[in-house]
C-alpha positions in Angstrom: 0.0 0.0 0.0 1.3 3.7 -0.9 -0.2 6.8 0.4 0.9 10.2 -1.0 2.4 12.2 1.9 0.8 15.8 2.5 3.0 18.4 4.4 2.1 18.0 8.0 1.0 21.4 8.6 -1.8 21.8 12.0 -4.8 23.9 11.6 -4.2 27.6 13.1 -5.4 27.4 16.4 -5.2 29.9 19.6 -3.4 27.2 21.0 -0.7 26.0 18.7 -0.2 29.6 17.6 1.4 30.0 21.3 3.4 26.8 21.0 6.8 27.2 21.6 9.5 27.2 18.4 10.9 23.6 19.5 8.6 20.6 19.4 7.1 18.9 22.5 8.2 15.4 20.5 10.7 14.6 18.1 11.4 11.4 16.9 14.2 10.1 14.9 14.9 7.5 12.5 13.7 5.5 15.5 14.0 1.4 15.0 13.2 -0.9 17.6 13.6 -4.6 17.0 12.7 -8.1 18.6 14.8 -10.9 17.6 14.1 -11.4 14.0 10.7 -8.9 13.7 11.2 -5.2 13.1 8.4 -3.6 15.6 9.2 -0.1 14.7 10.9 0.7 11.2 13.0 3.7 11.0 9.8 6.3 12.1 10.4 10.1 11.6 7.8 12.5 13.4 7.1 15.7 14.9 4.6 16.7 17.0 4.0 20.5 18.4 2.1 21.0 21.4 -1.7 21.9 21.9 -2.8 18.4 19.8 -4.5 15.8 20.4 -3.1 13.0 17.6 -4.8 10.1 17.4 -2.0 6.8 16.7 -3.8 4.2 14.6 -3.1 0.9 13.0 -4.3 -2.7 13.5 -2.8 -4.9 16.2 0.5 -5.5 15.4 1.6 -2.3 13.9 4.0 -0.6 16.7 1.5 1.5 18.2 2.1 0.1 21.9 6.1 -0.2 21.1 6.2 3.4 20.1 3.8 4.8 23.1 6.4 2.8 25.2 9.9 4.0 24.3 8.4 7.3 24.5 7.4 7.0 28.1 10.9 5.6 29.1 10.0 2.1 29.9 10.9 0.6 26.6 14.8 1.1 24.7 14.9 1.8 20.7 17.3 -0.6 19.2 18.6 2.4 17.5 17.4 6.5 16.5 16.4 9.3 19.2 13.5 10.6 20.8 13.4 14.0 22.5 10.2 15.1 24.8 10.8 19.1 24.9 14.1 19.0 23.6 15.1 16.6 26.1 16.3 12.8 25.3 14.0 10.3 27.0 15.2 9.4 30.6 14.6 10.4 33.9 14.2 14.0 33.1 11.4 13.5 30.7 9.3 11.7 33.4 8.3 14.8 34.7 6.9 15.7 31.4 5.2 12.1 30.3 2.3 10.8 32.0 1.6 7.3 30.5 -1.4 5.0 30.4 0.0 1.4 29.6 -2.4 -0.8 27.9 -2.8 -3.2 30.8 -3.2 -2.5 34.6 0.2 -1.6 36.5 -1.0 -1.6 40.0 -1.9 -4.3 42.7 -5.6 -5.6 42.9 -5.5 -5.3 46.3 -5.2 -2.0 46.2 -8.4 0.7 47.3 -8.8 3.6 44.6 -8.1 5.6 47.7 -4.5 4.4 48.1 -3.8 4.9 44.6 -4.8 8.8 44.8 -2.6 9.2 47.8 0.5 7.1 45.6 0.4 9.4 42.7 0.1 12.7 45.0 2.9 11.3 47.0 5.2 10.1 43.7 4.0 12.8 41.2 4.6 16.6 42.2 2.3 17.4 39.5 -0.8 15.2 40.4 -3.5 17.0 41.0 -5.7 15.1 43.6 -9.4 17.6 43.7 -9.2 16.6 40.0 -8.7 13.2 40.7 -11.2 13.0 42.9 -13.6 15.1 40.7 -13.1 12.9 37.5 -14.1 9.7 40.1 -17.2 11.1 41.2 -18.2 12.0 37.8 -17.4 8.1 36.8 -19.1 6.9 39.6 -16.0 5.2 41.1 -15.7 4.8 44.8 -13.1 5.5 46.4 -13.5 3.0 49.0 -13.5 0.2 46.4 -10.6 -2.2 46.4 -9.3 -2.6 42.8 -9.9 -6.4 42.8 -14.1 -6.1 43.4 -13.6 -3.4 40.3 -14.9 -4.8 36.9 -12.1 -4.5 34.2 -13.9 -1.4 32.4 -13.9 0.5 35.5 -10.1 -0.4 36.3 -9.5 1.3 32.9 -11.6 4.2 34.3 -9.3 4.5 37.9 -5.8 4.1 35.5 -7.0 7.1 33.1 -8.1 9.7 35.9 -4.9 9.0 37.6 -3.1 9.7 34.3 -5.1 12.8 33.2 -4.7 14.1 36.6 -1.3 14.8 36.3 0.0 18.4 34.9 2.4 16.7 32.0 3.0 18.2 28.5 2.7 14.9 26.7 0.2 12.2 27.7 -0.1 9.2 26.1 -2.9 6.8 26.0 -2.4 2.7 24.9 -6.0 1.5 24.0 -7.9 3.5 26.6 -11.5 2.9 25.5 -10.5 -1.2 24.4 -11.5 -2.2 26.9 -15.0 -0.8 27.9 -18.6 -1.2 26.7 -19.4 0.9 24.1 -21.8 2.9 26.4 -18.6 4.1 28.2 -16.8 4.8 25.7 -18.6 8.7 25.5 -17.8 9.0 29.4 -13.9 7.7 28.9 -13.4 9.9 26.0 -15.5 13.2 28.0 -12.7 12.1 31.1 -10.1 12.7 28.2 -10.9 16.0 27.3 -12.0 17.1 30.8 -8.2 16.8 31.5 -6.5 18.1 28.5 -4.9 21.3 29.0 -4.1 23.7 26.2 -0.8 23.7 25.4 -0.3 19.8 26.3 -0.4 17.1 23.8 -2.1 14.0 23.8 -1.5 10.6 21.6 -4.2 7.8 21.8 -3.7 4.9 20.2 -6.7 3.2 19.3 -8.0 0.8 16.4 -11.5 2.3 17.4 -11.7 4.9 15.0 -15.3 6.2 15.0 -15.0 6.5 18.6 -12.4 9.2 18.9 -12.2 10.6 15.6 -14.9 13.6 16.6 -12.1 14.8 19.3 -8.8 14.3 17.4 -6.6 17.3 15.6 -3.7 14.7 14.1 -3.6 11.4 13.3 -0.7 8.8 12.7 -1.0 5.6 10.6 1.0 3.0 11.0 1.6 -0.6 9.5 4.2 -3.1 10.4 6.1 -0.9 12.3 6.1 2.0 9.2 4.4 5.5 9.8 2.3 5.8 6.2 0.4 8.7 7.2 0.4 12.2 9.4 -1.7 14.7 9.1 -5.3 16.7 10.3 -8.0 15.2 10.4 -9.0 17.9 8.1 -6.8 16.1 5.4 -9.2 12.9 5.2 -12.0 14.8 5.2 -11.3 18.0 3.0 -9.0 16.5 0.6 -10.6 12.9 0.2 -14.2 13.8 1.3 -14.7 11.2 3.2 -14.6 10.5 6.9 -11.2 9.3 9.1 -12.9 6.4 10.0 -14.3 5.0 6.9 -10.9 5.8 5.0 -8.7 3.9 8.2 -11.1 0.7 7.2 -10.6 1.4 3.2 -6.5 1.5 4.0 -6.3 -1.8 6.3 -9.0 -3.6 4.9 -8.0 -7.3 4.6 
């Protein structure tokens, strides 16, 4: 499959006409490999700040291997990313808040003891937020994590990332794993915590789901970046909706 490559250029916006000159992420002929498979393939991207860039591709394509050297907790086999200007390490930390696309914390934790983890670890958690975002959820606080169904675990692990003050958040999968009657309430949760001049990247195959509160989006396909651009691209240039040309792209 080829797709022509527009110009990345973002809509003019309050927001991103206040960005700063450097981008919030850079990413350089950046290869990560496993054995014999190539997870990530020599990806080239820049993303300013003030976006919220949605990272698609089927399962398989390097979405979670990207999202995870970026957050530190994964190594490229070879290339560079910088978050602000900054290499990824322990300074970028303090810029990164990361949702990984399966639960990182004890069962027997309460939702409680959670809250008082990230205030404690994070200087930039902001717990009236937190506990805000729970209400409106309909979590209890009191609730171990083990009596919590799987769609509401999902729910605890995204306040407690969007709760933090970071310039970069990013977002494995958070609506996979949820009905789709909470899938509105996830994605409100999303945008109730985005803060102008902060950038978010959700990776998601769910397209029709997010597509209404994305700026950018990213293709990718074994580990290859075919595609970044607005939204606006798709559906000013090829009249047709993000969604519906993601399934005409990957379909089988």
């Amino acid at each position: 499959m080829t797709i022509e490559q527009p110009p990345y250029v973002p809509a003019p916006t309050a927001v991103s006409a206040a960005a700063p000159a450097a981008p919030l992420l850079t990413c350089h002929n950046l290869t990560k490999v496993y054995g014999a498979t190539v997870a990530l393939d020599n990806f080239n991207i820049t993303v300013p700040a003030g976006r919220i860039v949605g990272l698609l591709g089927p399962n398989g394509s390097g979405k979670t291997t990207l999202l995870k050297m970026i957050a530190g907790v994964s190594h490229p086999t070879s290339g560079a990313i910088l978050v602000n200007g900054i290499a990824v390490g322990e300074q970028t930390k303090a810029h990164v808040s990361f949702l990984p696309e399966r639960p990182y914390f004890s069962r027997s934790m309460r939702v409680r003891d959670l809250l008082a983890f990230f205030a404690d670890f994070y200087s930039d958690f902001d717990l009236a937020m937190a506990h805000d975002m729970l209400a409106r959820l309909g979590v209890n606080e009191a609730s171990a994590c083990s009596a919590l169904s799987k769609g509401t675990v999902e729910k605890v692990q995204l306040v407690l990332v969007m709760s933090r003050h970071a310039a970069l958040y990013l977002l494995d999968e958070p609506i996979g794993g949820v009905d789709p009657a909470a899938r509105d309430y996830i994605l409100q949760t999303i945008i109730r915590g985005y803060r102008p001049g902060s950038t978010i990247i959700l990776s998601t195959h769910l397209v029709r789901d997010v597509e209404e509160v994305l700026d950018d989006f990213i293709l990718l396909r074994y580990g290859q970046m075919l595609l970044h651009a607005p939204v606006a691209y798709v559906t000013q240039e090829k009249g047709t909706t993000l969604d519906a040309y993601f399934r005409e792209e990957f379909r089988c």
